[in-house]
C-alpha positions, -999 to 999 in steps of 0.1 A, spaced: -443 -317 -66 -450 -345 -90 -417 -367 -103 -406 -358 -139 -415 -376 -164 -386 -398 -181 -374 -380 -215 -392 -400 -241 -362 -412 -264 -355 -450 -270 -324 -454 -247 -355 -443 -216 -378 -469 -231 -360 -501 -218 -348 -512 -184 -307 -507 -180 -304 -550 -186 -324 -548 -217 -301 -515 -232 -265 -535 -224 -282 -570 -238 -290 -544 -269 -258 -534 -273 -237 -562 -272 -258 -576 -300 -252 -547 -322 -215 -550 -315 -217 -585 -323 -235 -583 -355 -211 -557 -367 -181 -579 -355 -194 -606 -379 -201 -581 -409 -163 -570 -404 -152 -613 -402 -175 -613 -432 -160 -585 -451 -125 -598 -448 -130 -637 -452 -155 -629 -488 -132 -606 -503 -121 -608 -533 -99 -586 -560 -113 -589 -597 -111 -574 -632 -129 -572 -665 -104 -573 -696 -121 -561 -733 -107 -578 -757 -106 -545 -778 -70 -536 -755 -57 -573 -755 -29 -582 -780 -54 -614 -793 -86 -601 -788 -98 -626 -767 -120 -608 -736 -105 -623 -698 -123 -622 -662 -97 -624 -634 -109 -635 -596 -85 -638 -566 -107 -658 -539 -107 -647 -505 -132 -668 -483 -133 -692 -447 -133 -719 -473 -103 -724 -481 -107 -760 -496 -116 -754 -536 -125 -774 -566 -133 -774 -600 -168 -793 -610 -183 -801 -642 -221 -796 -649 -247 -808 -675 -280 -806 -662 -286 -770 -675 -296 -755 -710 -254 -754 -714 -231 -774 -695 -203 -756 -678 -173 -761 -653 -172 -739 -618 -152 -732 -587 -167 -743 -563 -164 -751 -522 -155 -785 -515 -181 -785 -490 -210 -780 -501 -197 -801 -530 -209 -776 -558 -243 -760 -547 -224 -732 -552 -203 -714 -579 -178 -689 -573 -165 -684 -607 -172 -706 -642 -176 -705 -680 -204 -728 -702 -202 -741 -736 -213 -711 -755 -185 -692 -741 -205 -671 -710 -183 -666 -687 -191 -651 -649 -173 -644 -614 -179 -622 -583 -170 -597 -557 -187 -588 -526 -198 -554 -520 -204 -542 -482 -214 -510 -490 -248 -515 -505 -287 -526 -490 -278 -500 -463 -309 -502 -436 -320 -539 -452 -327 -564 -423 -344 -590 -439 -330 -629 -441 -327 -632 -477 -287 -628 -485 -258 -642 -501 -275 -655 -533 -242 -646 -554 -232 -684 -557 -265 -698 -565 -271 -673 -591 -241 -677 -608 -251 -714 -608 -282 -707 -623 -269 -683 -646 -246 -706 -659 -268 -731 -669 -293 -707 -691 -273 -677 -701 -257 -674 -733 -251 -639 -732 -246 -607 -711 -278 -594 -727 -296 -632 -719 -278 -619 -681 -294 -588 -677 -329 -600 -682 -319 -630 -658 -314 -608 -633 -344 -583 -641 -365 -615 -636 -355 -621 -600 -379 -618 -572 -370 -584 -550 -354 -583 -527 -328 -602 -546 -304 -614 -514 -272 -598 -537 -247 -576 -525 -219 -575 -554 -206 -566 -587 -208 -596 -612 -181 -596 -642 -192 -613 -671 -178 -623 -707 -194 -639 -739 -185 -652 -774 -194 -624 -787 -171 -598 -772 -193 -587 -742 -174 -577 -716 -188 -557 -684 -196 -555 -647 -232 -554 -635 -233 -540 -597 -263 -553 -580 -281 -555 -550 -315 -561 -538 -329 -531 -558 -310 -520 -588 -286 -534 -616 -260 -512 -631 -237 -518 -658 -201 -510 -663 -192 -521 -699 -151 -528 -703 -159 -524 -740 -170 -484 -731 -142 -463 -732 -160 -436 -706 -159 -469 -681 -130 -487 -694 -101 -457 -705 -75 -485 -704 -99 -512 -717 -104 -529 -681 -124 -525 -649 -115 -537 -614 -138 -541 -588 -126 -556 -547 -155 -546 -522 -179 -522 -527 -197 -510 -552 -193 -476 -571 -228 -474 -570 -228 -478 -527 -220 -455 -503 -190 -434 -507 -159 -447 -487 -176 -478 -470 -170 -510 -480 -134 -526 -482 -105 -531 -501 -95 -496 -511 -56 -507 -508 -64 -535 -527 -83 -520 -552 -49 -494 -560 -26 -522 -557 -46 -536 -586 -48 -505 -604 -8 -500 -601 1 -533 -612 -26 -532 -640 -15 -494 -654 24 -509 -655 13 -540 -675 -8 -519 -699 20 -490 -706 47 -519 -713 24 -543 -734 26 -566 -710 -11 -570 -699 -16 -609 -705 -32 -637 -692 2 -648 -679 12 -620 -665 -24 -617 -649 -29 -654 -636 10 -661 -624 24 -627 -611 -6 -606 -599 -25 -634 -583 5 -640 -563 13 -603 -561 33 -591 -530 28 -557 -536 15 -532 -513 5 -497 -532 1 -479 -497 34 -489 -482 48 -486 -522 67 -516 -514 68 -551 -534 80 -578 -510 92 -599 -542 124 -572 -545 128 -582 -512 125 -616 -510 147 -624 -536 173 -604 -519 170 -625 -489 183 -657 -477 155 -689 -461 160 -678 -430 123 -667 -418 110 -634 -428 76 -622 -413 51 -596 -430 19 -588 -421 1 -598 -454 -36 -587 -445 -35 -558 -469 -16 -575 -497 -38 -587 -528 -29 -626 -518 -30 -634 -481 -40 -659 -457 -76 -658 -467 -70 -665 -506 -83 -698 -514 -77 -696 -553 -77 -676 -587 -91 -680 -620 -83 -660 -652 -113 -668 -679 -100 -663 -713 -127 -659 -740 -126 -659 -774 -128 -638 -807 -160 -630 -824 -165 -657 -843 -144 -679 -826 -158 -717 -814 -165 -710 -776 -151 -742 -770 -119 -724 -774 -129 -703 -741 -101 -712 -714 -98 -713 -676 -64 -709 -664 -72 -721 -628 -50 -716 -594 -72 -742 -572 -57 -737 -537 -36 -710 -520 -21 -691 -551 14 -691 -541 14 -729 -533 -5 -742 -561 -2 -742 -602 -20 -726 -629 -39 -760 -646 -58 -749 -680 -90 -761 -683 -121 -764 -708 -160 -774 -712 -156 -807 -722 -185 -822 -738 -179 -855 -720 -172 -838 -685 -136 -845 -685 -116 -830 -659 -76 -837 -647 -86 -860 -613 -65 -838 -597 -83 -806 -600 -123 -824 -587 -134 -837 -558 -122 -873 -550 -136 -899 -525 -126 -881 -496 -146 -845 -510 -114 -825 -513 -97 -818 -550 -59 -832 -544 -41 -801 -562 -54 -778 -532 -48 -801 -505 -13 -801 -513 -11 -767 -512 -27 -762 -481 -3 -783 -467 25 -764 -482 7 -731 -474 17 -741 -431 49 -737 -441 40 -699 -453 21 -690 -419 32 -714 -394 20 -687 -365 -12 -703 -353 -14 -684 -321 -35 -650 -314 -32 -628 -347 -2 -647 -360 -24 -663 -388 -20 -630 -405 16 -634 -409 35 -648 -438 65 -658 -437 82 -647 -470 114 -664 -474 91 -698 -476 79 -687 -511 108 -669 -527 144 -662 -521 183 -655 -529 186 -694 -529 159 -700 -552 144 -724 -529 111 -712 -519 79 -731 -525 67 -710 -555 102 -706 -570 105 -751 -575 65 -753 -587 70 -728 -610 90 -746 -637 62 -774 -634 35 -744 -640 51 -733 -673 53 -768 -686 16 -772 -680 11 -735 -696 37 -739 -727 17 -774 -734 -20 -758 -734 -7 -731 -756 3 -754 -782 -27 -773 -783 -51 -734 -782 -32 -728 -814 -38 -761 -829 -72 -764 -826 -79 -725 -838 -73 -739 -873 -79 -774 -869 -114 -773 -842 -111 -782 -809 -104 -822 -804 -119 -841 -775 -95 -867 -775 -70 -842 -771 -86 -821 -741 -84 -858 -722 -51 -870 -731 -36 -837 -720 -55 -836 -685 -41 -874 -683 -4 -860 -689 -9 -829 -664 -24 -857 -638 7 -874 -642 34 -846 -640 14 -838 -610 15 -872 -594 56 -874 -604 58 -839 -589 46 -844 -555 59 -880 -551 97 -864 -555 
């Protein structure tokens, strides 16, 4: 009798050596999607400015990413000039979030739930197209064509929110294929007037991706700010992007915290909106129709939200900037190296999975002696200031003098603050 032939499937194909070598690799590659997924996610929302009380359109990004060390950088070699997040390290090839001088305005989130079966080397484009997009875009109309333009496959996996001058508000989900848009302005999109977005795409596959508890913890906080009229920049830039609340658990560690004295209090905060992986937040404010873009704002958290303060910024035509917010001689923006160093304080567990746990009591409570609870009163001096001078120039135009003296003053209260 003549041996049987092996059964023709793959796993018969390759000797037992080349089948484990096989495997591990797949397990490793989908190890580093997961370490990918959770250090580039990000929570997000588009605001129309139909549903705000001044009519002024707002993006909101809380950065999750492995680089932790942020900056803001001024650019003018474009069609526009325009101000970005950016990583320290790669000292501004990239932009994570930014707005120009004509009021366009653009952030990201990245979807894992798109390009399903792509295995091609061309990925993570998101930072070098909002660059570029920065630079030459006007409008979310001028965006959509930018993006129709790119070469296929595009290397994108994420939902883009963008605002203009001229009211525009909207996400556009794209990946190496398609573009949809989800306009904020829409009322079949946008019931409430805003869209939020962690990652995946609506447009992906149905229940992969991540961030689902994020993605309800936003939608909780964001439905209890819209039915009490509360639904501000404030209230978006200084309580949500240090939010403690966990819509699954329907618990918000704040209550808690402030019920409790310094002594250490651990919590896992890997499914919280702000956790050990959030590097900063930005909350875009645009304008009214008709309205000088210059007016556009950036209320900017560089650095670990709960460590850092909210520092308003503008396109200045000269490239001003507080010093305190770009990169100095040593490549590192000094606002978010302080709060790094604070932030040990918030997860001093280094060992095993410890990084994942915060300790609460370090940021808030009973004694009013957490981190968050002494910068705040520096934050809303900083806030209170800007406000003053948004109202100002409404009537009277925006003054360039002005925009440089006041990042001088906020350099100094700074400086005073963390020499105390």
């Amino acid at each position: 009798m003549s041996k049987p032939t092996e059964p023709n499937h793959r796993i018969g194909l390759f000797p037992k050596k080349t089948i484990m070598k096989r495997i591990c690799t797949i397990a490793l590659v989908g190890l580093l999607l997961l370490v990918a997924a959770q250090s580039n996610a990000c929570t997000t929302a588009v605001i129309s400015g139909k549903y705000t009380a001044d009519g002024k359109p707002m993006l909101w990004k809380l950065r999750d990413t492995d680089f932790l060390s942020n900056a803001i950088k001024h650019y003018s070699s474009g069609k526009y000039s325009f101000i970005g997040l950016i990583n320290s390290e790669d000292k501004g090839a990239q932009v994570w979030a930014g707005m120009n001088e004509a009021g366009f305005a653009i952030m990201n989130a990245a979807s894992f739930n798109v390009n399903e079966g792509y295995h091609g080397e061309k990925n993570d484009q998101e930072g070098l197209i909002m660059r570029r997009a920065l630079a030459q875009c006007a409008s979310l109309d001028e965006f959509f064509k930018f993006l129709q333009k790119l070469a296929k496959p595009r290397g994108l996996a994420t939902s883009f929110g963008v605002i203009d001058a001229d009211g525009g508000a909207a996400y556009f989900e794209v990946d190496n294929e398609n573009i949809t848009r989800f306009d904020a302005n829409d009322a079949r999109f946008a019931p409430h007037g805003y869209i939020l977005r962690t990652n995946y795409s609506f447009t992906g596959k149905k229940d992969q991706g991540y961030g689902y508890i994020r993605y309800q913890s936003a939608q909780d906080l964001f439905a209890q700010a819209d039915a009490t009229g509360s639904l501000n920049f404030r209230t978006i830039i200084q309580d949500f992007s240090r939010s403690f609340y966990h819509s699954l658990l329907k618990t918000d560690y704040e209550t808690l915290g402030k019920e409790l004295s310094s002594k250490p209090y651990f919590l896992n905060s890997g499914d919280l909106m702000t956790r050990q992986g959030t590097s900063s937040a930005v909350l875009i404010q645009g304008v009214q129709q008709n309205q000088d873009p210059q007016l556009t704002t950036m209320w900017a958290l560089v650095g670990f939200p709960h460590t850092t303060v909210t520092i308003p910024l503008w396109v200045s035509k000269k490239g001003d900037l507080p010093k305190w917010t770009t990169l100095n001689e040593q490549d590192y923006a000094p606002i978010c190296q302080k709060a790094l160093e604070l932030k040990k304080q918030c997860y001093p567990i280094e060992r095993s999975s410890g990084y994942k746990y915060m300790n609460l009591t370090a940021l808030i409570n009973r004694e009013g002696s957490g981190i968050s609870q002494k910068l705040r009163p520096l934050e809303n001096r900083l806030i209170a200031r800007a406000e003053q001078l948004l109202e100002k120039w409404q009537y009277e135009g925006v003054n360039e003098k002005e925009i440089n003296e006041y990042y001088q003053w906020v350099d100094l209260q700074l400086a005073t603050f963390f020499s105390e």
